[in-house]
DSSP file (Angstrom, degrees, kcal/mol; ACC not computed):
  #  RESIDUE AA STRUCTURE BP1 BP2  ACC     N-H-->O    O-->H-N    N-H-->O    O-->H-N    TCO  KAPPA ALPHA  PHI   PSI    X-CA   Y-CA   Z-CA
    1    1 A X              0   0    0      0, 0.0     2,-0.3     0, 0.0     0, 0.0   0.000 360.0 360.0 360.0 132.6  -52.4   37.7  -55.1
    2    2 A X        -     0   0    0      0, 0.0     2,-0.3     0, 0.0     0, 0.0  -0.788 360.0-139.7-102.8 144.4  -49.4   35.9  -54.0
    3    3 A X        -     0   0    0     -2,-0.3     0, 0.0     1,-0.1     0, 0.0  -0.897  19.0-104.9-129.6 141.4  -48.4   35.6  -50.5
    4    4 A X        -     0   0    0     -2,-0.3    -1,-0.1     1,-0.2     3,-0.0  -0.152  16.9-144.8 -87.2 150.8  -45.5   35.7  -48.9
    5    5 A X  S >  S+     0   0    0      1,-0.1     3,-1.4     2,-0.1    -1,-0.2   0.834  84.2  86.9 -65.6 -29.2  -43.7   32.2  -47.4
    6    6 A X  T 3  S+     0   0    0      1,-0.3     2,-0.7     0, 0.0    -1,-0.1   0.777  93.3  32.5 -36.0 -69.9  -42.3   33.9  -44.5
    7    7 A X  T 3  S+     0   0    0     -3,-0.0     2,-0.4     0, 0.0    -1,-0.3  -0.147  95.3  95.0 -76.3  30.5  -45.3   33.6  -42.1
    8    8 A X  S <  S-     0   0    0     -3,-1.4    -3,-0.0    -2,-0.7     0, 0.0  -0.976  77.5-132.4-143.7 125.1  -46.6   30.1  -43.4
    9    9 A X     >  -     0   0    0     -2,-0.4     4,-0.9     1,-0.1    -1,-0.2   0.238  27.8 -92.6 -63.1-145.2  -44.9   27.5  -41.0
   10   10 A X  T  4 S+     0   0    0      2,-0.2     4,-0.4     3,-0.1    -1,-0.1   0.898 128.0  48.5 -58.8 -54.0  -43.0   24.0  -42.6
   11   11 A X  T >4 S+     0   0    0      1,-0.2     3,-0.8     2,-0.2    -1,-0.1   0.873 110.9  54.3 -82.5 -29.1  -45.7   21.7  -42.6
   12   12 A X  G >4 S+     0   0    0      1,-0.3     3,-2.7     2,-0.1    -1,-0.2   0.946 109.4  47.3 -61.2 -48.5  -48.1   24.7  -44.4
   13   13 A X  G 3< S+     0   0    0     -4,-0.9    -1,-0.3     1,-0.2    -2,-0.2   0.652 109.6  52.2 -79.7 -12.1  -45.7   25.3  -47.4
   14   14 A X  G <  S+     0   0    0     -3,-0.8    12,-4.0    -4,-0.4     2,-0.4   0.456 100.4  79.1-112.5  29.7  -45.3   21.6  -48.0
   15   15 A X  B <   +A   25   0A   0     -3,-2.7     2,-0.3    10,-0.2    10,-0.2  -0.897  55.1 176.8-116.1 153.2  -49.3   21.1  -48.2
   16   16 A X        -     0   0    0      8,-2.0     2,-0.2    -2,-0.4    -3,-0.0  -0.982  24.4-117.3-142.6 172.0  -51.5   21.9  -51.1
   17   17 A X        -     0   0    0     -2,-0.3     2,-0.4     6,-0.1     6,-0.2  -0.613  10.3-142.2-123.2 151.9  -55.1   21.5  -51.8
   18   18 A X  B >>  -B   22   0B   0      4,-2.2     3,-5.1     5,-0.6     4,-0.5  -0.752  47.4 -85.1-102.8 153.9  -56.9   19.5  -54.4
   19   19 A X  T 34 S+     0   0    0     -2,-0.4    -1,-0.1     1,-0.3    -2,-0.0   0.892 125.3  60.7 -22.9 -66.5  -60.2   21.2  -56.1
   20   20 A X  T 34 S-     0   0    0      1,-0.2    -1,-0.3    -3,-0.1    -3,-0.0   0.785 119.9-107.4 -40.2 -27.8  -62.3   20.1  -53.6
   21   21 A X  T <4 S+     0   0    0     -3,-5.1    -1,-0.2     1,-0.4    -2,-0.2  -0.124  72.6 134.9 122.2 -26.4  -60.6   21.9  -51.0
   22   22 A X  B  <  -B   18   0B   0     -4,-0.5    -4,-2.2    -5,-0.1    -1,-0.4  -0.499  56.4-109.6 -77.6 138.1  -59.0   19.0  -49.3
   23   23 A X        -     0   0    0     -6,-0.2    -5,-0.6    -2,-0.1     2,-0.3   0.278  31.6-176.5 -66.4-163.5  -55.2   19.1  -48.2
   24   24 A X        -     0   0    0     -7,-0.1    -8,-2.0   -10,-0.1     2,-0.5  -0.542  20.7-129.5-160.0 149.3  -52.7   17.0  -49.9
   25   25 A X  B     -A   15   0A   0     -2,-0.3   -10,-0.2   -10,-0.2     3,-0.1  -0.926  21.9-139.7-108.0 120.9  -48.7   16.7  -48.9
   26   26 A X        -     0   0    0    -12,-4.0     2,-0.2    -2,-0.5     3,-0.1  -0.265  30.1 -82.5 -64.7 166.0  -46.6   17.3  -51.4
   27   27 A X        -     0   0    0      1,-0.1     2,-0.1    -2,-0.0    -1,-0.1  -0.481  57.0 -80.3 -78.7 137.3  -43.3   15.0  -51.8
   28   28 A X        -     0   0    0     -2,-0.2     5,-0.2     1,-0.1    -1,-0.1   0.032  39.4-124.3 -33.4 116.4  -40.1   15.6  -50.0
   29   29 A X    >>  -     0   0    0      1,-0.2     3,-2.1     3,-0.1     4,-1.9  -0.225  30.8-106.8 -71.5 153.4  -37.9   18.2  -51.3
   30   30 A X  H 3> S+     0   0    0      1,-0.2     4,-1.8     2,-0.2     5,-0.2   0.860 121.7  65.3 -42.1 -19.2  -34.1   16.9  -52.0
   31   31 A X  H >> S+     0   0    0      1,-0.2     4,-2.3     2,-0.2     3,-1.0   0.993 106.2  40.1 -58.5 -54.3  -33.1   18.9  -48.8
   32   32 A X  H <> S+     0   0    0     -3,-2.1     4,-1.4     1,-0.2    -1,-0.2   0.800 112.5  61.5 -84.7 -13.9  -35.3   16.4  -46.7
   33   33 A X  H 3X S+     0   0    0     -4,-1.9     4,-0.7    -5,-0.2    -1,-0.2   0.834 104.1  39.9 -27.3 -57.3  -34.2   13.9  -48.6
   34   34 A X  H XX S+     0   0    0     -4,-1.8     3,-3.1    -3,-1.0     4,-1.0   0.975 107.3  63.7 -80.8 -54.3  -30.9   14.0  -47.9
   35   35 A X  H >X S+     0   0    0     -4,-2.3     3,-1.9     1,-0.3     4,-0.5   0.663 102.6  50.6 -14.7 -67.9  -31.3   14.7  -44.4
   36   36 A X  H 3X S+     0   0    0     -4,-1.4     4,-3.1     1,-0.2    -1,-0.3   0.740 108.9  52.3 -56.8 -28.1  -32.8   11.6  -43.8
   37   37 A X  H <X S+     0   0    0     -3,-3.1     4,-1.2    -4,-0.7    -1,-0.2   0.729 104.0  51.7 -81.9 -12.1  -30.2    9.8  -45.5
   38   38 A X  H << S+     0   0    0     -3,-1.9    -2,-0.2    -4,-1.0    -1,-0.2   0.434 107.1  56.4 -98.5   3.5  -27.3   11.3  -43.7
   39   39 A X  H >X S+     0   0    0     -4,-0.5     3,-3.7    -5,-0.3     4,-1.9   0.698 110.3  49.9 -80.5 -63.0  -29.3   10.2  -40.3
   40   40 A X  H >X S+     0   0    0     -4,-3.1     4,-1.8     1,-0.2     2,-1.1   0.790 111.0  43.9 -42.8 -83.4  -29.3    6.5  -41.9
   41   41 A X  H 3< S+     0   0    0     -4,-1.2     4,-0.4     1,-0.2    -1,-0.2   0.387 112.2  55.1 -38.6   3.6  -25.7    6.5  -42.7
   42   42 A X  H <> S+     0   0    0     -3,-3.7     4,-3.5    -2,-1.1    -1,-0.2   0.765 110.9  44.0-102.5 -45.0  -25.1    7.9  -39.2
   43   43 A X  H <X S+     0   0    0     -4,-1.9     4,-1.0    -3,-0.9    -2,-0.2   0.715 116.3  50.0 -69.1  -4.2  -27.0    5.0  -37.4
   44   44 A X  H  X S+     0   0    0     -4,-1.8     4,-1.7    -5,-0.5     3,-0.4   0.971 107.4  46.5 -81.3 -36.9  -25.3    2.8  -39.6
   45   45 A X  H  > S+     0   0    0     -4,-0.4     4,-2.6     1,-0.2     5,-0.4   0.870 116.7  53.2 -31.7 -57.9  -21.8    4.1  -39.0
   46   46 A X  H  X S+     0   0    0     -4,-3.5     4,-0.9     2,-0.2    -1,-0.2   0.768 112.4  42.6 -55.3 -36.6  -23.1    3.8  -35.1
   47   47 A X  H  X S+     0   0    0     -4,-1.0     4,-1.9    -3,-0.4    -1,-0.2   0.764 114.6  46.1 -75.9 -51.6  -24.1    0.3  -35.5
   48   48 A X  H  X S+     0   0    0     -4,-1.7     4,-0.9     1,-0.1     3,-0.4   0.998 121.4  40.6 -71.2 -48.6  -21.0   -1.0  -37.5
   49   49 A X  H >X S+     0   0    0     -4,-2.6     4,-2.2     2,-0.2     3,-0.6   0.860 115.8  49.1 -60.3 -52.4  -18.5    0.9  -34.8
   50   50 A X  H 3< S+     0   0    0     -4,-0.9    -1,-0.2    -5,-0.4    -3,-0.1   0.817 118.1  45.1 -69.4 -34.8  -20.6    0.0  -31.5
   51   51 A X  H 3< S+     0   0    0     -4,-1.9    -1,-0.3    -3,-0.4    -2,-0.2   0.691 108.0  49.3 -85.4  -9.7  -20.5   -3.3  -32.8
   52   52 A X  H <X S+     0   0    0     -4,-0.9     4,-2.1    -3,-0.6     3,-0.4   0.813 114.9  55.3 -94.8 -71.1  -16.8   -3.7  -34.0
   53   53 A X  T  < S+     0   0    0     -4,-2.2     4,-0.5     1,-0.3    -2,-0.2   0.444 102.8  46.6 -59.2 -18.3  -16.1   -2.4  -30.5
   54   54 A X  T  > S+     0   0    0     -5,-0.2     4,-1.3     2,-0.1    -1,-0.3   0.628 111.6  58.3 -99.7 -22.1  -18.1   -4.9  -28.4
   55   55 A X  T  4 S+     0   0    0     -3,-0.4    -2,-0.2     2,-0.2     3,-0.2   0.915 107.4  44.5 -51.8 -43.6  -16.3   -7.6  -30.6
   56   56 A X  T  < S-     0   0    0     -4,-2.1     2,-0.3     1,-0.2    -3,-0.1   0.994 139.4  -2.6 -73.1 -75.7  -12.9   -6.6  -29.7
   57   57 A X  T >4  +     0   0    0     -4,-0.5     2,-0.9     1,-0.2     3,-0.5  -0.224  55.0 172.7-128.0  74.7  -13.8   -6.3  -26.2
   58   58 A X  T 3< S+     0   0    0     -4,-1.3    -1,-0.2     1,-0.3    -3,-0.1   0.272  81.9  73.3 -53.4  -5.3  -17.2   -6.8  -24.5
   59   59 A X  T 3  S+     0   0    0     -2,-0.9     2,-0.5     1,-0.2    -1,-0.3  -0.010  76.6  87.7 -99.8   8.2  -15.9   -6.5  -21.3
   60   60 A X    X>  +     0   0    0     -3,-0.5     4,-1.7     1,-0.2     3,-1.4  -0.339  47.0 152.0-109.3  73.6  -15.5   -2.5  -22.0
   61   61 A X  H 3>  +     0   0    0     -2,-0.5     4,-1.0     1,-0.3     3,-0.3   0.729  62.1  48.7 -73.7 -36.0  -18.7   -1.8  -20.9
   62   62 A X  H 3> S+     0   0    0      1,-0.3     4,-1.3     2,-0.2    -1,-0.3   0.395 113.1  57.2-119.5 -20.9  -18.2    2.0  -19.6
   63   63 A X  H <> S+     0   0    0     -3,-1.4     4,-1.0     2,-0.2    -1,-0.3   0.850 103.7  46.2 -91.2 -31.1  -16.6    2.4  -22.8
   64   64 A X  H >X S+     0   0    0     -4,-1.7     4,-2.5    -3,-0.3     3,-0.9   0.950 109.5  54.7 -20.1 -74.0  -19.4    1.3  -25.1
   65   65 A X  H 3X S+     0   0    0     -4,-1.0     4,-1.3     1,-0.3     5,-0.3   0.953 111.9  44.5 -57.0 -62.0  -21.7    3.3  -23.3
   66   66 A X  H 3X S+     0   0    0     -4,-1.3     4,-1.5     1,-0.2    -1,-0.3   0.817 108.8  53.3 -46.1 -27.1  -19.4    6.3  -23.9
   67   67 A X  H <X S+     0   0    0     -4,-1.0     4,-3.4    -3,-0.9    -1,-0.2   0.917 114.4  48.1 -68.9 -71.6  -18.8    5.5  -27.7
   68   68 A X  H  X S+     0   0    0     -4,-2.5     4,-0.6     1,-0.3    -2,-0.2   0.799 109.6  54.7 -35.1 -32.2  -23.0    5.4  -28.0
   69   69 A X  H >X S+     0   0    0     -4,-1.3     4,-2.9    -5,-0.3     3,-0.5   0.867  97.6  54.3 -98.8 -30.2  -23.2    8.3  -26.3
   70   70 A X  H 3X S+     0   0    0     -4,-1.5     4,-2.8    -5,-0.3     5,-0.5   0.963 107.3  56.6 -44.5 -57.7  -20.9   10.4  -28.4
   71   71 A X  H 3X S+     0   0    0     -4,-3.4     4,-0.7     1,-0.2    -1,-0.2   0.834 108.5  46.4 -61.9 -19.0  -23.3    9.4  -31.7
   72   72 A X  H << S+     0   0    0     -4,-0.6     4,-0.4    -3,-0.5    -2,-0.2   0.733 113.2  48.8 -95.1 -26.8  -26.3   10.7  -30.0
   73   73 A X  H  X S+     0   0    0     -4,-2.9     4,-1.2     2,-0.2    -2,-0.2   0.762 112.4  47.3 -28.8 -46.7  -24.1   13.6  -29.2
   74   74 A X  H  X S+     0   0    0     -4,-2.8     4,-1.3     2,-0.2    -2,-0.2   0.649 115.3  46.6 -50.4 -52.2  -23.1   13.6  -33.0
   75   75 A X  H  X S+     0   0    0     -4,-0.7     4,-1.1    -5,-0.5    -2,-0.2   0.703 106.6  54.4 -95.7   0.8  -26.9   13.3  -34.1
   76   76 A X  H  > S+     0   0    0     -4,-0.4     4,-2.7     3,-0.1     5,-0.4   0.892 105.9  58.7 -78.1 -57.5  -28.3   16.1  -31.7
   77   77 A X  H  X S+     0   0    0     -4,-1.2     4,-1.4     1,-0.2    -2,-0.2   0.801 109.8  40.1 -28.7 -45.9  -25.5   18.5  -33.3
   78   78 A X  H  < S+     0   0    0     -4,-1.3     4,-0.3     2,-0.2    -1,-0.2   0.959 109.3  60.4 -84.8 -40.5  -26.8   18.1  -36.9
   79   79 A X  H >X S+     0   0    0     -4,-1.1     3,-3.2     1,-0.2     4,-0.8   0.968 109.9  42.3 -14.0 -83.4  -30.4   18.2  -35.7
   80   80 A X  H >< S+     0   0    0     -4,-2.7     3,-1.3     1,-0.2    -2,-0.2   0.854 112.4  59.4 -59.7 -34.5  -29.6   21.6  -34.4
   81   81 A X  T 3< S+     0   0    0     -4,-1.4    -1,-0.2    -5,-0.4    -2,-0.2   0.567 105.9  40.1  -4.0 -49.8  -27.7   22.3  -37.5
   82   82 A X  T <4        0   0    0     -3,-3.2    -1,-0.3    -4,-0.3    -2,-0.2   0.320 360.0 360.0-122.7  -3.7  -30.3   21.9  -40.2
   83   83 A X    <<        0   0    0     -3,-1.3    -1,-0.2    -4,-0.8    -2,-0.2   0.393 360.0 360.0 -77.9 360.0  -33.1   23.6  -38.1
């Protein structure tokens, strides 16, 4: 008998069990893959820009902060996104 995915949370569907009984995690599917790779390439973006921007002028302090705060703005948004 086969059972439906609906009711079976994330972390249930991505576990399966070896003879003995005992859990195993299966590998990330390409979905979570990518995810995590468009989170790199956002803190990297965030890193090269934040840093580009304190070069030019380090003395913009209130503007930094605001620039910083926009990518964690940025990364809450796709978070909720992909949920």
């Amino acid at each position: 008998m086969k059972t439906s995915n609906k009711n079976q949370t994330a972390s249930q569907q991505n576990q399966k069990r070896f003879a003995t009984g005992q859990l195993r995690f299966t590998q990330p599917t390409q979905r979570h893959k990518s995810i995590a790779k468009s989170r790199k390439w956002l803190k990297f973006t965030e890193f090269v820009v934040v840093g580009f921007a304190t070069w030019l002028n380090p003395s913009a302090g209130l503007l930094i902060f605001l620039l910083k705060l926009c990518f964690q703005i940025l990364q809450m948004l796709q978070d909720d996104r992909k949920l």
